[in-house]
N, C-alpha and C positions, 0 to 999 in steps of 0.2 A: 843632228841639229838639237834632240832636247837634251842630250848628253853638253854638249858645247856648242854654243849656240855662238852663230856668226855675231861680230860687233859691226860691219858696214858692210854693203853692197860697191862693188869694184870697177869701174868700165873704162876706156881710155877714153880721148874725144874724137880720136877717127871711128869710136866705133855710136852708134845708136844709142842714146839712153832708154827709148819706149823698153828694151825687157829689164833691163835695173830699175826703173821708176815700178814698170806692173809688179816686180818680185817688193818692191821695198814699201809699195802701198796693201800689199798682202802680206807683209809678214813684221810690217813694223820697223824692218830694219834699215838705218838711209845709207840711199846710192851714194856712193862718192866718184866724181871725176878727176884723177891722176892725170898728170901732166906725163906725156912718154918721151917725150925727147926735148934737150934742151931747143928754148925758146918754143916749147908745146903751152906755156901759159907767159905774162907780163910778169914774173918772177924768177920764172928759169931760163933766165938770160943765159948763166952757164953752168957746167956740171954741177958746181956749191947749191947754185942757186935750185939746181932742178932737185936735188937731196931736200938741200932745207923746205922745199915750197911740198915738194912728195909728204915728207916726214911732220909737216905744219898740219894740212891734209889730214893726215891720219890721225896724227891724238888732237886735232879738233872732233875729231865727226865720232872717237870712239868714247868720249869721255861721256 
């Protein structure tokens, strides 16, 4: 971790946020919730959409 340190914490939404939120209010780093399967969020209607809304996700929460 001080070598390379994480940019986001990762969790799907079938699973629990309580251990991503305890790790990301300890270490500074924030949780992100990942859509897992099309129609898993109001943007991943379909395969495109579960990419773009994943990949939106991520370089929001890393920049």
């Amino acid at each position: 971790m001080k070598r390379g340190p994480a940019k986001v914490i990762v969790y799907s939404a079938y699973n629990s946020p309580r251990a991503a939120e305890f790790l990301s209010e300890r270490t500074g780093i924030p949780a992100l919730m990942l859509p897992f399967t099309v129609g898993g969020t109001d943007k991943a209607k379909d395969l495109f959409g579960l990419f773009d809304d994943t990949i939106g996700r991520l370089l929001a929460t890393a920049k």
